[in-house]
C-alpha positions in Angstrom: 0.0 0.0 0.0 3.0 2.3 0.9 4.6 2.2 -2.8 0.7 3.2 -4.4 -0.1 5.9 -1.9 0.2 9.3 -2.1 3.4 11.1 -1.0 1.9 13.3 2.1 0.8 9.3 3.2 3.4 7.1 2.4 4.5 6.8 5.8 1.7 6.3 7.7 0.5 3.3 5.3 4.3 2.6 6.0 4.5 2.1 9.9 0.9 1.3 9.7 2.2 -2.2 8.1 4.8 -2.5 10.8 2.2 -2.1 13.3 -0.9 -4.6 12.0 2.2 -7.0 12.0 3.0 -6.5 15.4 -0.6 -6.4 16.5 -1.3 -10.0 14.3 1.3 -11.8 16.3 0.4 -10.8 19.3 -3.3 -11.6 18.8 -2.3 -15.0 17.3 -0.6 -15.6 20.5 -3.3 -14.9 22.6 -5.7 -16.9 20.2 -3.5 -20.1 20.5 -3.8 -20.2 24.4 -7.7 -19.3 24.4 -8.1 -22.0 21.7 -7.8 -25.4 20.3 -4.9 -25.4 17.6 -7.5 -27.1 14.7 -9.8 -23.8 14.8 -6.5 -21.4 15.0 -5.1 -23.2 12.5 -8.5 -23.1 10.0 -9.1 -19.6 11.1 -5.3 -18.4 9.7 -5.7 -20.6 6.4 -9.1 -18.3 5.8 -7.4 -15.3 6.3 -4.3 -15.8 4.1 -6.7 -17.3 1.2 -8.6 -14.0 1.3 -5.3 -12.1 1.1 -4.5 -14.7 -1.4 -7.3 -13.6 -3.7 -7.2 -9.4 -2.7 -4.7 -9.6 -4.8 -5.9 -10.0 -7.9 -7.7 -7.0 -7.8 -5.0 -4.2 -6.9 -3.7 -2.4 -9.4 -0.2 -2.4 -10.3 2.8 -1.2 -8.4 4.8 1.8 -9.5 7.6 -0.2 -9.5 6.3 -2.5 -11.0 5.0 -0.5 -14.6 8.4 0.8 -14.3 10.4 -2.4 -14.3 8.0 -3.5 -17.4 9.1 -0.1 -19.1 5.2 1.6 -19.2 6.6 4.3 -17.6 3.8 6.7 -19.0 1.7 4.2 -16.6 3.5 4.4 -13.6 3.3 8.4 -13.1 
């Protein structure tokens, strides 16, 4: 999200990454000793296939247009 935002918000969508990360682990944590390992286990596999298919609908990195040489894209 960082590389696709604007300037003035880079950074914020930049530590807000670094945060959610922090904040996932220690939720998984706390998950794993309130529950059995089978539902945390299903629960994560649901989460990282909806990631999974997020992804096909953001648009293309900056960097990305760039390294295919559609510059005229990437601005």
């Amino acid at each position: 999200m960082a590389e696709i935002a604007h300037k003035s918000r880079r950074s914020v969508f930049a530590s807000f990454q670094a945060v959610a990360v922090g904040f996932g682990s220690l939720l998984s944590y706390w998950c794993g000793y309130m529950t059995d390992w089978r539902w945390l286990s299903a629960a994560m596999s649901i989460t990282s296939l909806v990631a999974a298919a997020s992804m096909a609908v953001l648009p293309e990195s900056p960097y990305w247009l760039v390294s295919r040489e559609r510059i005229g894209d990437a601005r």
